[in-house]
C-alpha positions as CSV (number, residue, x, y, z in Angstrom):
1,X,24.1,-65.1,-20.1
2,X,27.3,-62.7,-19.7
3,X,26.2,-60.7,-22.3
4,X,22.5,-60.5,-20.9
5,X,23.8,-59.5,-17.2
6,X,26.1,-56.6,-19.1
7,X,23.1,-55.1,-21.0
8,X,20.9,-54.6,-17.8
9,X,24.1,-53.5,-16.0
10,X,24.3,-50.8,-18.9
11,X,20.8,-49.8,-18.6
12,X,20.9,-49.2,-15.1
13,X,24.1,-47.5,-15.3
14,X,22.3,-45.0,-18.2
15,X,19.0,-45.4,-15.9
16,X,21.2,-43.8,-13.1
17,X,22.7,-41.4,-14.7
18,X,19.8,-39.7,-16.6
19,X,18.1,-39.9,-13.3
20,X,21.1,-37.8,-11.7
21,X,20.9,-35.5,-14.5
22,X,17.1,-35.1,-13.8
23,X,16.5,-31.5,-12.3
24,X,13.6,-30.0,-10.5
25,X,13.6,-26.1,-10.7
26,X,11.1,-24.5,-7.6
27,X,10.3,-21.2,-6.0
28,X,8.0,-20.4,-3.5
29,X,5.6,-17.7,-3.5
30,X,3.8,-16.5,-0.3
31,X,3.1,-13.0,-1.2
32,X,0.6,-11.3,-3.4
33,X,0.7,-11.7,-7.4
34,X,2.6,-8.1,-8.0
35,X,5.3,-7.1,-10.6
36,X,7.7,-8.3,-8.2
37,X,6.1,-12.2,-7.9
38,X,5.9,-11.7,-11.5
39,X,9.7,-11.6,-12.2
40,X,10.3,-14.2,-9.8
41,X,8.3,-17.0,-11.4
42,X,9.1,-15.1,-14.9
43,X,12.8,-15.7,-13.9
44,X,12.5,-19.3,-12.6
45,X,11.1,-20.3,-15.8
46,X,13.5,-19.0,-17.7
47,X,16.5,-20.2,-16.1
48,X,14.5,-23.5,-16.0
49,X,14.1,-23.7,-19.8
50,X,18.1,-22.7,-20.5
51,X,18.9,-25.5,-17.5
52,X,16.7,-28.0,-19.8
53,X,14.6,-28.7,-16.5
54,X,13.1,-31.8,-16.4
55,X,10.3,-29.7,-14.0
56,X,9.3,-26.6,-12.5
57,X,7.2,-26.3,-9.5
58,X,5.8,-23.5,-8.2
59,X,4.5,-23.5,-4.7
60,X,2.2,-21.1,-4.0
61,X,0.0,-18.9,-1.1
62,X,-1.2,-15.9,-2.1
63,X,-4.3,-14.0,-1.2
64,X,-4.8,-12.3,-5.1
65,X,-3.1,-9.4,-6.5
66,X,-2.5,-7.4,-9.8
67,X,-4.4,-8.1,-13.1
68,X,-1.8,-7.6,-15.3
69,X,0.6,-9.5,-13.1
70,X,-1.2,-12.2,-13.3
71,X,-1.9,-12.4,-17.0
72,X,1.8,-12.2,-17.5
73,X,2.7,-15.0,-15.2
74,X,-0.4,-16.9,-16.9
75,X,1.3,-16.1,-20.3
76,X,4.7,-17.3,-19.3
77,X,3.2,-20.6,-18.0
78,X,1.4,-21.6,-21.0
79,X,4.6,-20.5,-23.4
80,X,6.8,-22.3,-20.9
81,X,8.6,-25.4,-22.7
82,X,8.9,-26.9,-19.2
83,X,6.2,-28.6,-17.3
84,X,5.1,-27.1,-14.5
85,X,3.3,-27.6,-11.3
86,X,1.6,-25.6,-9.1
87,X,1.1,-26.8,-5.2
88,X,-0.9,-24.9,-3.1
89,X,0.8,-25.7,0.4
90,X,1.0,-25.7,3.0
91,X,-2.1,-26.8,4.9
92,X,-4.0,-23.0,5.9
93,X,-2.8,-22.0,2.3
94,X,-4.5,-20.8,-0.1
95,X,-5.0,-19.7,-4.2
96,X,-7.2,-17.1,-4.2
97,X,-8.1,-14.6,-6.7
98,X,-4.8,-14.2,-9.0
99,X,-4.0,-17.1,-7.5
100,X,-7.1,-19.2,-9.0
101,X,-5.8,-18.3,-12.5
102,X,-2.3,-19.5,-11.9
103,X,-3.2,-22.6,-10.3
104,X,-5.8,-23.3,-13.7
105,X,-3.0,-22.3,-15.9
106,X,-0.9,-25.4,-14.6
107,X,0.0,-28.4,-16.8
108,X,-0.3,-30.3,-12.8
109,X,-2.5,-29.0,-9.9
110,X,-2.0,-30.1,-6.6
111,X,-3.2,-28.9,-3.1
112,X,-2.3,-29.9,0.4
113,X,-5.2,-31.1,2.4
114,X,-6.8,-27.9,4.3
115,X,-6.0,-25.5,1.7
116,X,-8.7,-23.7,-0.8
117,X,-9.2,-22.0,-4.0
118,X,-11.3,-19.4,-5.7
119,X,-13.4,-16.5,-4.7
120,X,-11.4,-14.6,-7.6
121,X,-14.2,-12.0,-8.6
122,X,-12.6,-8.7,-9.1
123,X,-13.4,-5.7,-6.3
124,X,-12.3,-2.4,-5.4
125,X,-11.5,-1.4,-2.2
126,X,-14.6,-0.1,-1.2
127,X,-16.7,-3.4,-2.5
128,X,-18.0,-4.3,-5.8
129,X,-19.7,-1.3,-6.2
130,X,-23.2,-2.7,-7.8
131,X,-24.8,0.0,-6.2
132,X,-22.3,2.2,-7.0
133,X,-20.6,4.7,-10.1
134,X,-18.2,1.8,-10.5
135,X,-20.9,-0.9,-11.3
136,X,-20.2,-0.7,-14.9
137,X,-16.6,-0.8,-14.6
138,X,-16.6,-3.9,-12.1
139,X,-18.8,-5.5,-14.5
140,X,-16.9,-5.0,-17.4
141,X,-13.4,-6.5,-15.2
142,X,-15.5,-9.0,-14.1
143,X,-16.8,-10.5,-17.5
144,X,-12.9,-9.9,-18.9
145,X,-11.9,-11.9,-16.2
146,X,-14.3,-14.9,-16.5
147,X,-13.4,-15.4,-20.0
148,X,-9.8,-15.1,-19.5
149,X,-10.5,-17.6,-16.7
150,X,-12.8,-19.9,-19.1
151,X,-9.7,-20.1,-22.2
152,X,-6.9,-20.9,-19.4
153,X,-9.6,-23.8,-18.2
154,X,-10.8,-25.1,-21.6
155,X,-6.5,-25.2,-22.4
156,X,-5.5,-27.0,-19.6
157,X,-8.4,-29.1,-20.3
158,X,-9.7,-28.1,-16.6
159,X,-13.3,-27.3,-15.2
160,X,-14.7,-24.4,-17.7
161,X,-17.9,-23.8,-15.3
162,X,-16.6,-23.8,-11.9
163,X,-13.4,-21.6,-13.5
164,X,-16.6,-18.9,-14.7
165,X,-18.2,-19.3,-11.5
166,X,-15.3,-18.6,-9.1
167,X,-15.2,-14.8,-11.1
168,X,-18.9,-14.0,-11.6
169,X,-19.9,-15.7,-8.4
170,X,-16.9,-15.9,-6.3
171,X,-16.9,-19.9,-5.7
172,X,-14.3,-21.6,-3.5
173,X,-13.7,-25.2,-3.1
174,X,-11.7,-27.4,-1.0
175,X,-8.5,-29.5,-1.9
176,X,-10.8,-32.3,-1.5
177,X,-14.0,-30.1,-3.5
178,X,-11.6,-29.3,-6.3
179,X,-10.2,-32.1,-7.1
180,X,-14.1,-33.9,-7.5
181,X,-14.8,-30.8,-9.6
182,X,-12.1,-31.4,-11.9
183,X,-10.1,-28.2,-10.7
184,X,-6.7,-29.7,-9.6
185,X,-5.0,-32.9,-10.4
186,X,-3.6,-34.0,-7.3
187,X,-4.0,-33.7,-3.3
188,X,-0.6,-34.5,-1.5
189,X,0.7,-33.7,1.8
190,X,4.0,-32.1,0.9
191,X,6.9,-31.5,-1.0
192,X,8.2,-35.3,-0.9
193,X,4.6,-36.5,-1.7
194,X,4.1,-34.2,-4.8
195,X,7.6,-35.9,-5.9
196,X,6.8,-39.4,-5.6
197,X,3.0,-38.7,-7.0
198,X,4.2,-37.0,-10.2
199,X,7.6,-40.0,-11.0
200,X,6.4,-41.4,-13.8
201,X,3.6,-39.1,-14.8
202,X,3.6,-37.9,-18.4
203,X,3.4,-34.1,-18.9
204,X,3.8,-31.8,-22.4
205,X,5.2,-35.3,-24.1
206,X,8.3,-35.5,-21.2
207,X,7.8,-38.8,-19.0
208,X,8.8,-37.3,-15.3
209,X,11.7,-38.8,-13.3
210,X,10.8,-36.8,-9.7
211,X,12.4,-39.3,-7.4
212,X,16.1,-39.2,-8.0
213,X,15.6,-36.1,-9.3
214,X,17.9,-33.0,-7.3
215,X,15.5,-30.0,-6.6
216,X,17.2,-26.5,-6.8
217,X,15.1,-23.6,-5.3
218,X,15.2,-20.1,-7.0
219,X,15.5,-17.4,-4.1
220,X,14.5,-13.5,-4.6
221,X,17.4,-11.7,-5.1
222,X,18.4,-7.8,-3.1
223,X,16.3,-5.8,-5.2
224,X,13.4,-8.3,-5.4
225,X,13.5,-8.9,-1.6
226,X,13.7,-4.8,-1.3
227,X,10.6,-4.1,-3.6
228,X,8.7,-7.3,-2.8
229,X,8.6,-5.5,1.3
230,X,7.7,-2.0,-0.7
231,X,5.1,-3.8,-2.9
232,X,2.6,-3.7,0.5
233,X,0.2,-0.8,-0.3
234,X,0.1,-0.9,3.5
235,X,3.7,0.1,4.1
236,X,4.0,2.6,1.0
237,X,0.9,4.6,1.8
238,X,2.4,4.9,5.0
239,X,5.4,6.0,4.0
240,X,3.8,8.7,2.0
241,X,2.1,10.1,4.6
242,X,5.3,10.3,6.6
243,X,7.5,11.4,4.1
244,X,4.9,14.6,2.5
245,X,4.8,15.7,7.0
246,X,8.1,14.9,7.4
247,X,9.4,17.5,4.7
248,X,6.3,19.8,5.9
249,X,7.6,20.0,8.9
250,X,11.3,20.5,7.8
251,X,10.1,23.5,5.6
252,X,8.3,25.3,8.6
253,X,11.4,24.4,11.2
254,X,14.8,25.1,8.5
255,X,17.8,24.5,9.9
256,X,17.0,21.1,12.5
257,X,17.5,18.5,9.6
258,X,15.3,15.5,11.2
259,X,12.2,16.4,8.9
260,X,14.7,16.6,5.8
261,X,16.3,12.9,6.4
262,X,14.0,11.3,8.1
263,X,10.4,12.4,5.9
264,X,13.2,12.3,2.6
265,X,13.9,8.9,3.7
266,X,10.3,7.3,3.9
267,X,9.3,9.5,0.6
268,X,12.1,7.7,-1.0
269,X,11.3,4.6,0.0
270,X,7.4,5.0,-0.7
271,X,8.8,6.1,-4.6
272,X,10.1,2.8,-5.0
273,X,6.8,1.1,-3.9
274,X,4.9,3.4,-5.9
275,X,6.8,2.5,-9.1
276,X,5.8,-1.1,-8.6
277,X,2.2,-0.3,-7.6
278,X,-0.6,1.3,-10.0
279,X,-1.2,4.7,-8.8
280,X,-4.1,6.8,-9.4
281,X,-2.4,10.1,-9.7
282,X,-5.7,12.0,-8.6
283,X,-5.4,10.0,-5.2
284,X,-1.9,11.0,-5.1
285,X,-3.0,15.5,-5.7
286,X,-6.0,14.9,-3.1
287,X,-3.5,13.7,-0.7
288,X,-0.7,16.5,-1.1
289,X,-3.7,18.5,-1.6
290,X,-5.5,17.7,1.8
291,X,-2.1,17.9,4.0
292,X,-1.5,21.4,2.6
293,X,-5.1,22.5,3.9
294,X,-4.1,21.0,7.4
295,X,-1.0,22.6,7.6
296,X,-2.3,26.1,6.0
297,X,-5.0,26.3,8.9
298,X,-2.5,26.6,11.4
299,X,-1.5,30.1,10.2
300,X,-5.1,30.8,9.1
301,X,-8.0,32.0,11.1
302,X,-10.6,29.8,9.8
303,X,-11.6,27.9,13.1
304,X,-11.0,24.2,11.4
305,X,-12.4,24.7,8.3
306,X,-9.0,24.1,6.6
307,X,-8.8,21.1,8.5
308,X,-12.1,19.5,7.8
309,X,-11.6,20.0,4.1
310,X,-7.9,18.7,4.4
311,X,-9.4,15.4,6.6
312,X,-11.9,14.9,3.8
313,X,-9.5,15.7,0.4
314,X,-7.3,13.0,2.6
315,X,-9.6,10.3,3.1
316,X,-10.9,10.8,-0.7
317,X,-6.9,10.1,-1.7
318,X,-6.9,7.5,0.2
319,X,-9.1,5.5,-0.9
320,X,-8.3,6.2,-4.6
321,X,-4.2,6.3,-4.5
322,X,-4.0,2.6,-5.7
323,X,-6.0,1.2,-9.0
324,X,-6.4,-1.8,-7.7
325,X,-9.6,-3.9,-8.5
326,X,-8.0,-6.8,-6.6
327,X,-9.0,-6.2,-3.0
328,X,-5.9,-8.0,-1.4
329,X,-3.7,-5.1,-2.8
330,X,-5.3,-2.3,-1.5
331,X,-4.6,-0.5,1.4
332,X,-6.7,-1.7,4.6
333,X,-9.5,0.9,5.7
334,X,-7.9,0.3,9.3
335,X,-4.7,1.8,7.8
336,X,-6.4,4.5,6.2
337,X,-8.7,5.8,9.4
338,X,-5.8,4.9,12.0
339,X,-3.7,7.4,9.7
340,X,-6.1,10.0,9.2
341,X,-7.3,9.7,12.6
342,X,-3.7,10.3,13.8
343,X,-3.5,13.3,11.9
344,X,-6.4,15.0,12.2
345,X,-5.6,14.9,16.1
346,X,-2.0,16.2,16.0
347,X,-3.5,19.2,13.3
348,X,-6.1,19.6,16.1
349,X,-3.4,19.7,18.8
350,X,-1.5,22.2,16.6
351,X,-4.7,24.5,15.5
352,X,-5.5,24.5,19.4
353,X,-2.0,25.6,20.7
354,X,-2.0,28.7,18.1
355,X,-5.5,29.9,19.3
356,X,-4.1,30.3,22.6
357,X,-1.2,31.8,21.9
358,X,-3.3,33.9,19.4
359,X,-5.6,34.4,22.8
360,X,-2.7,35.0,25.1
361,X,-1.9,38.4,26.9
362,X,1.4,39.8,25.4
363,X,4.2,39.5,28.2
364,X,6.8,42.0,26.3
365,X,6.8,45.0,23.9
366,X,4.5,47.8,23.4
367,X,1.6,45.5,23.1
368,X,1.9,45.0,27.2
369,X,0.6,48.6,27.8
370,X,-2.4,48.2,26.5
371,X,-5.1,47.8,29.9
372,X,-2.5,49.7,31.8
373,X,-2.8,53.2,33.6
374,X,-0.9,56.1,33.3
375,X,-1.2,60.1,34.1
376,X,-1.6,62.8,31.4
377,X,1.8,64.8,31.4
378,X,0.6,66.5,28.9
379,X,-2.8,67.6,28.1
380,X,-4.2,65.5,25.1
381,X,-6.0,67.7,23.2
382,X,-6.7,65.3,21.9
383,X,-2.7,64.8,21.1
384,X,-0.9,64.7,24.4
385,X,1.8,62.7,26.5
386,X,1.1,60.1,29.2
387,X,3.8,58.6,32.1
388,X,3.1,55.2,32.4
389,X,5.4,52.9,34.3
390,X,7.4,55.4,34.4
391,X,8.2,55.7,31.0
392,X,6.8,58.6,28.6
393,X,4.6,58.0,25.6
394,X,3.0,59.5,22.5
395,X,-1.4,59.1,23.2
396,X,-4.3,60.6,22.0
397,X,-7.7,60.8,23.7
398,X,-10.1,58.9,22.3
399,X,-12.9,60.7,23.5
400,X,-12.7,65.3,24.6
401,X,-9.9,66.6,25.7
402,X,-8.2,65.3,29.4
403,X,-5.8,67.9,31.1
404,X,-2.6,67.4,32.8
405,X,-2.9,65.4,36.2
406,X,-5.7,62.7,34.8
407,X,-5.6,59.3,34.8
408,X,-6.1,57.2,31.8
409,X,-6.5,53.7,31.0
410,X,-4.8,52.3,27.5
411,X,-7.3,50.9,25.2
412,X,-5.6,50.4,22.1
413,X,-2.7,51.0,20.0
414,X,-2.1,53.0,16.9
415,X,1.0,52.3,15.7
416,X,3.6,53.7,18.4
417,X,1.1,56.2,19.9
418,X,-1.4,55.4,23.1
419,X,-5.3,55.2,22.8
420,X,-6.6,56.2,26.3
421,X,-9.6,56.9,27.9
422,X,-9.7,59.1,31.2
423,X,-10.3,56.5,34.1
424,X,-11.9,58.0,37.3
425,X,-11.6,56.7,40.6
């Protein structure tokens, strides 16, 4: 009997003690799927496989994001040698797009009540373009994308059909819809829940010990924080725009310094966004392109013909600076028109304040004469002099000869001599 006792006092010693050892390994993505989400959960699961991780759990929000982003996480999850769960959470969250093929890509599924997934058909930013030059394009991502979608589904062993539909037809189900459809595993409230729901559930051949288990959560680090702010298409176009007027305006007013720091500082900043986003470098030459026609009209008489041409080579740019056939990384079209709209009315403001100084009387130099009387002093003939404020000057008739003692009006100038015409009273 004493023996007996010692034995289950040694098991539940071991018991204990494996269960302490037991580690969870999470991280939390709320942002899009982009190459900086990407090295976070491609991180996490390697530090999770050298930790011998009993568990990784990533919970996850996202609206969509980057293709290739997403195929790289997707890779990583299926080479991972640690289970892994995916929790949509919390309630209002949601898995869509990118985040549809992550969440079919987990070896355990689980959404919070009042969250979705789906709707992860790819678009561009200015739709889906069937009626468009891009139709064959979209269709072409689209197809790629349904059967990547299909071989994560049929691996996982997970809805094939609905996982096709929600790219060719952008379906989106429920917690409660997707777990009838065979989408998820699991519908739990929260963290805790997902815990005590998964103890004792059997995943890639390791029986799960979640209760006693410690969790440790992976956090961003500096640089991940930094570019995961400057992955927003938003904030780099932005940016952009500020830094490419910001040095315009340094380069027409030398010498002040606020256009160099302050448009060197945002073009910096926008570099570092740009090298995590795909750029279309066309987008890019129409933008640089359009804000030198802006600027350019100011010191050209084309009465806003610069300007419209710079509006439209900016609005083209644009629209095509990012490659992105996801539309939740794009920039918004409020963005874009709020911008555009902003400058087009300060390159109006500008273009209008040089036509009237263009328009204005001259107040000083020899350019104030003209419109101004004056009597001959010498005959012009048709070279002559005039006195005019009482100051003597070079003139020449424009029309016969006027004699000494006439008035004359200034009409023009040639050089440093007068243009007059004889005035009479």
């Amino acid at each position: 009997m004493r023996a007996l006792r010692l034995c289950w006092f040694v098991l539940l010693i071991v018991g204990i003690a494996t269960a302490a050892q037991s580690q969870i390994v999470r991280v939390e993505i709320n942002t899009s799927i982009n190459p900086i989400s990407r090295n976070l959960i491609v991180r996490t699961i390697r530090e999770a496989e050298a930790e011998d991780a009993s568990l990784i759990i990533i919970e996850l929000n996202t609206p969509g994001g980057l293709d290739q982003s997403t195929r790289d996480i997707v890779a990583a999850q299926m080479a991972s040698t640690v289970p892994i769960a995916v929790f949509v959470s919390p309630s209002g969250a949601r898995a869509a797009s990118a985040g549809t093929f992550i969440m079919l890509a987990a070896d355990v599924a689980a959404m919070a009540p009042g969250t979705n997934i789906g709707a992860a058909h790819p678009v561009n930013l200015l739709g889906r373009g069937e009626a468009d030059g891009n139709s064959t394009s979209m269709e072409k991502a689209a197809n790629d994308a349904a059967a990547f979608a299909r071989s994560i589904a049929e691996k996982q062993g997970r809805n094939v059909d609905w996982a096709e539909a929600a790219v060719l037809e952008s379906r989106s189900l429920s917690a409660s819809e997707a777990l009838a459809a065979g989408v998820i595993d699991l519908i739990v409230e929260d963290l805790p829940a997902l815990l005590s729901a998964l103890d004792g559930r059997e995943v890639k051949g390791r029986r799960l010990s979640t209760l006693q288990a410690t969790v440790r959560t992976i956090q961003p680090n500096w640089q991940e924080r930094l570019l995961g702010m400057l992955a927003d298409p938003n904030l780099v176009y932005v940016l952009f725009i500020l830094g490419v007027f910001g040095l315009i305006f340094e380069f027409f007013h030398p010498g002040v310094g606020f256009g160099l720091a302050a448009g060197g500082l945002c073009l910096i900043l926008a570099l570092f966004g740009l090298q995590v986003l795909p750029v279309d470098v066309t987008g890019m030459i129409l933008i640089l392109f359009g804000a030198g026609l802006m600027v350019l009209d100011a010191f050209t008489p084309t009465n806003g013909i610069l300007t419209l041409g710079g509006v439209i080579a900016l609005l083209i740019g644009s629209l095509t600076l990012f490659e992105t056939p996801d539309g939740s990384v794009a920039v918004s079209l409020g963005v874009i028109f709020t911008v555009i709209a902003l400058t087009a009315a300060f390159s109006i403001f500008i273009l209008s304040k040089a036509w009237m100084i263009q328009r204005k009387k001259p107040t000083t130099g020899i350019q104030t004469l003209v419109g101004m009387l004056g009597v001959v002093r010498r005959a012009l003939q048709p070279q002559g002099i005039v006195r005019i404020r009482g100051e003597y000057w070079n003139a020449r008739a424009i029309e016969g000869t006027i004699q000494e003692g006439e008035r004359v009006t200034v009409e023009a100038l040639d050089e440093r001599t007068l243009l007059v015409r004889r005035t009479y009273d």
